[in-house]
Backbone as JSON, one array per atom type, in Angstrom:
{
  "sequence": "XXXXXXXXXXXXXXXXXXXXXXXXXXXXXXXXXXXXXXXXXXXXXXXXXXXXXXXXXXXXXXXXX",
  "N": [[31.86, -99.16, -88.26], [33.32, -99.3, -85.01], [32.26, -101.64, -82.56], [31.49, -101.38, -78.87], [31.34, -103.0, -75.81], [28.48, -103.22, -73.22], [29.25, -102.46, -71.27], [31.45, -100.49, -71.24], [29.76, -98.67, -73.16], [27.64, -97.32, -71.44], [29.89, -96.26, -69.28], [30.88, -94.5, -71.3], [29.0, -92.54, -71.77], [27.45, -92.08, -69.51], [29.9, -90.41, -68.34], [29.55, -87.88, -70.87], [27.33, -87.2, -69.68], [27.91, -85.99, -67.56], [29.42, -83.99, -68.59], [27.38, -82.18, -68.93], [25.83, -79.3, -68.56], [23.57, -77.91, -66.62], [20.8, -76.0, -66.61], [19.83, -73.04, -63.88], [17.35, -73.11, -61.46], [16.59, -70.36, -61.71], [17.42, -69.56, -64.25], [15.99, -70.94, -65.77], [13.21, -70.04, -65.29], [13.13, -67.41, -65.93], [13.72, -67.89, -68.74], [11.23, -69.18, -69.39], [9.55, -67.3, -68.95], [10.12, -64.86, -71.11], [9.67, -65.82, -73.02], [6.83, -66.57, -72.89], [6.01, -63.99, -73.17], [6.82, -62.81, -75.69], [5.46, -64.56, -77.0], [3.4, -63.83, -76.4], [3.22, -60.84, -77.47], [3.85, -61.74, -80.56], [1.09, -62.75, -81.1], [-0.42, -60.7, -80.57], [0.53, -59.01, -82.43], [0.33, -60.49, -85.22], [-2.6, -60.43, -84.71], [-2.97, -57.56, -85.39], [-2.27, -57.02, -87.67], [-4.14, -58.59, -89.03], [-6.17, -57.78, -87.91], [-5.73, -54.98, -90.07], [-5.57, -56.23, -92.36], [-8.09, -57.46, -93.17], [-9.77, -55.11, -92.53], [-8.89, -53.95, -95.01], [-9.2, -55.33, -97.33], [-12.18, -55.34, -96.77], [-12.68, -52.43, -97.45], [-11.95, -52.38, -99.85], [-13.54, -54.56, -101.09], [-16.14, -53.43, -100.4], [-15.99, -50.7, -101.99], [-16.04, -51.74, -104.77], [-18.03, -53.61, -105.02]],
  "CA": [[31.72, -98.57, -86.95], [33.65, -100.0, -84.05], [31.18, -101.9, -81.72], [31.91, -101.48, -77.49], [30.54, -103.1, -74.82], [27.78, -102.15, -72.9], [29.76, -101.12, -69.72], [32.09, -98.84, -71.88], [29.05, -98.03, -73.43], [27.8, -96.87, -70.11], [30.75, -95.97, -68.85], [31.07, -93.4, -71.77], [27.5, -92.28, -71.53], [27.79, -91.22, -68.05], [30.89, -89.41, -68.66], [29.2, -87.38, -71.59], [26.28, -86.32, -68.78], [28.85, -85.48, -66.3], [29.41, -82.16, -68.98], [26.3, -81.04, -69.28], [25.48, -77.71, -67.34], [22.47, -77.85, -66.71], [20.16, -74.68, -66.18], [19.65, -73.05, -62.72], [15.73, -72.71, -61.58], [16.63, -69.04, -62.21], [17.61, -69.5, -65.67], [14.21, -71.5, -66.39], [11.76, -69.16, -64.97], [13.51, -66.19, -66.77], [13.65, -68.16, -70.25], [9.76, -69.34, -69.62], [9.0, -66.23, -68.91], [10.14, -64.74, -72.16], [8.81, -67.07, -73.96], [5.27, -66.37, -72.93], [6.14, -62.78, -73.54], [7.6, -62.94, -77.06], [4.49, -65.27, -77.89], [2.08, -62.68, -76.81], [3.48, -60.07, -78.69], [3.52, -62.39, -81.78], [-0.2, -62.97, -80.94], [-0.81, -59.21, -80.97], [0.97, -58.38, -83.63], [-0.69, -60.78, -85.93], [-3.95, -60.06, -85.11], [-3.17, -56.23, -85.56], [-1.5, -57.07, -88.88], [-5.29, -59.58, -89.67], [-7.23, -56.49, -88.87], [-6.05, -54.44, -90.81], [-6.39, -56.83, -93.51], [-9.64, -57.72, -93.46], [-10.36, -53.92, -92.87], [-8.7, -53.24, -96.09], [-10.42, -55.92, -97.83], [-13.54, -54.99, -96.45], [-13.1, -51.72, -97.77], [-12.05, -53.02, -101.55], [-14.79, -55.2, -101.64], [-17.49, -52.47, -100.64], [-15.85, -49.95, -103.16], [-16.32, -52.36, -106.54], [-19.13, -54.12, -104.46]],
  "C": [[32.21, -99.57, -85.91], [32.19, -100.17, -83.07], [32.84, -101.65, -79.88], [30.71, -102.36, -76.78], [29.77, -102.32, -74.36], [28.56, -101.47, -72.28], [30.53, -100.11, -70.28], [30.88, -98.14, -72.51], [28.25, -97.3, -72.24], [28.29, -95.79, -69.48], [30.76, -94.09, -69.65], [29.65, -92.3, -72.0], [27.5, -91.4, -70.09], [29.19, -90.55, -68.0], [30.21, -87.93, -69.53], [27.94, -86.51, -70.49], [26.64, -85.56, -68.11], [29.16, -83.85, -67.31], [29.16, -81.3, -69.18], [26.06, -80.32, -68.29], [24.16, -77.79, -67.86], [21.74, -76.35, -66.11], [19.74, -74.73, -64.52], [17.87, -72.81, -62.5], [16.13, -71.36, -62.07], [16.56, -68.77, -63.65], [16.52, -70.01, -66.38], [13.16, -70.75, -66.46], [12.48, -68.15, -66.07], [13.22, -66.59, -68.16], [12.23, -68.44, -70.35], [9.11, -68.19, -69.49], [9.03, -65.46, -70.49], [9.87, -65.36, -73.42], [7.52, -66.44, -74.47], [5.42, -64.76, -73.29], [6.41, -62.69, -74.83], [5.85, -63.76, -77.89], [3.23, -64.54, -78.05], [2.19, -61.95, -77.42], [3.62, -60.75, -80.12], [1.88, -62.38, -81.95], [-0.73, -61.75, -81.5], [-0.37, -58.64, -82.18], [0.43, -58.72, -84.79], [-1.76, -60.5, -85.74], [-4.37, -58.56, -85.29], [-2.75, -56.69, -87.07], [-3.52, -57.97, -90.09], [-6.48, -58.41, -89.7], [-6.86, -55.61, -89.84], [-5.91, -54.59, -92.62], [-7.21, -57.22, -93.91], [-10.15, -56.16, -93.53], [-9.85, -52.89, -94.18], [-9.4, -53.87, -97.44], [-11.76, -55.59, -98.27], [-13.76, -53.12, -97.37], [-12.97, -51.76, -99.51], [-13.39, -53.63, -101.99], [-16.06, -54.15, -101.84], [-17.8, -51.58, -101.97], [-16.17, -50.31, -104.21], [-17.64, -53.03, -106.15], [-20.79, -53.41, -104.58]]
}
């Protein structure tokens, strides 16, 4: 691996920042928003998916129980 100096190291460092696009507040709130949306419906969905495994459970067990 070729070694550089720092200042080219630097140098090429701050070049490499200079191409990042960075997100607008707009684009943040919108993506945090869906986020928390997407996570609640995961939330809900598992715990619809937990009842009605325990309430199928629950009804196996009673039946041989």
């Amino acid at each position: 691996m070729a070694t550089t100096n720092p200042l080219q190291f630097i140098q090429q460092v701050r070049a490499e920042v200079a191409k990042v696009v960075w997100p607008t507040r707009r684009e943040v709130m919108l993506t945090t928003v869906m986020v928390f949306i997407l996570a609640a419906l995961t939330a809900v969905f598992f715990a619809l998916v937990d009842i009605l495994i325990r309430g199928g459970l629950q009804y196996v067990l009673n039946a041989f129980g």
